[in-house]
C-alpha positions as a Markdown table, in Angstrom:
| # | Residue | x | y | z |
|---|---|---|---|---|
| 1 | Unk | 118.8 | 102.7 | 121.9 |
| 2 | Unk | 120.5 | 103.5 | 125.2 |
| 3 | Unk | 120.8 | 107.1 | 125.8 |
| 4 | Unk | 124.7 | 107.7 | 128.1 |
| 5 | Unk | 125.9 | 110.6 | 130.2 |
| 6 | Unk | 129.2 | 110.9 | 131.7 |
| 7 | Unk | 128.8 | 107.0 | 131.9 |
| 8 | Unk | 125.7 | 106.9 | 132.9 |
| 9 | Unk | 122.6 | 105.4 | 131.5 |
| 10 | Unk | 119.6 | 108.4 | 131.7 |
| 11 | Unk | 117.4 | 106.8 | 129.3 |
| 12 | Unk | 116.7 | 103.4 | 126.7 |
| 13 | Unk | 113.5 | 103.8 | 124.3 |
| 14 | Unk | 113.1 | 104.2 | 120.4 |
| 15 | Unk | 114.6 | 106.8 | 118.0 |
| 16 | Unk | 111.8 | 108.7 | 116.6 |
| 17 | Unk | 113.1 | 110.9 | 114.5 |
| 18 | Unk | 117.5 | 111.8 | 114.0 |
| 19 | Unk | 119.0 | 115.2 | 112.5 |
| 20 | Unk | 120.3 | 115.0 | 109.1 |
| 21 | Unk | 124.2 | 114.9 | 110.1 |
| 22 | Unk | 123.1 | 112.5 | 112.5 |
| 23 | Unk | 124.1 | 115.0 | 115.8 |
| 24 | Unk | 120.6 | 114.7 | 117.6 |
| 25 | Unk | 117.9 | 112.4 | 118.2 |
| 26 | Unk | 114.6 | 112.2 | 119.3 |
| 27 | Unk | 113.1 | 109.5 | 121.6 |
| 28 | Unk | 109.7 | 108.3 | 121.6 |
| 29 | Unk | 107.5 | 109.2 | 124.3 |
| 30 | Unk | 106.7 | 105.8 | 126.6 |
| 31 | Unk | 104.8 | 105.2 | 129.5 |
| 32 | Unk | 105.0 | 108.0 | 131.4 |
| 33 | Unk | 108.6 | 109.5 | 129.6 |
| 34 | Unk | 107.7 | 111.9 | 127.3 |
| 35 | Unk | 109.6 | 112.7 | 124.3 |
| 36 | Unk | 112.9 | 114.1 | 124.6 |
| 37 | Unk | 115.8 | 115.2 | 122.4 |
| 38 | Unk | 119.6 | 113.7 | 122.6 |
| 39 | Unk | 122.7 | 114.2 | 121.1 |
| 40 | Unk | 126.7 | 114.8 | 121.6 |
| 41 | Unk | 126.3 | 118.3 | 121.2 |
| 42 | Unk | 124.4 | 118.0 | 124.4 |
| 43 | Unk | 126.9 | 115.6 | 126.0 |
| 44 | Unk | 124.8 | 112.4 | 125.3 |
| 45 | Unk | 126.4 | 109.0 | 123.5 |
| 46 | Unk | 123.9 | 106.9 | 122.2 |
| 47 | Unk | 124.4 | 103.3 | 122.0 |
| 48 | Unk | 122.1 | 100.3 | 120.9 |
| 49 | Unk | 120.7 | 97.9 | 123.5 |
| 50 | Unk | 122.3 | 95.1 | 124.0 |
């Protein structure tokens, strides 16, 4: 998935884990990105990789 902020891409990996209404996310930790937490309530869209 591709993680957007006010247009701008801030990260692409794999969902690991997503709220039960579906709100947040979690991203898989990769390389040296660790895990991290997204969502609209934060001001993130999330899209899938095209």
């Amino acid at each position: 998935m591709k993680v957007m902020e006010a247009g701008t891409m801030v990260r692409v990996g794999r969902v690991e884990c997503v709220s039960a209404n579906g709100d947040l996310i979690w991203i898989e930790a990769s390389g040296c990105e660790p895990r991290a937490l997204y969502g609209l309530v934060l001001g993130h869209s999330v899209v899938p990789v095209e």
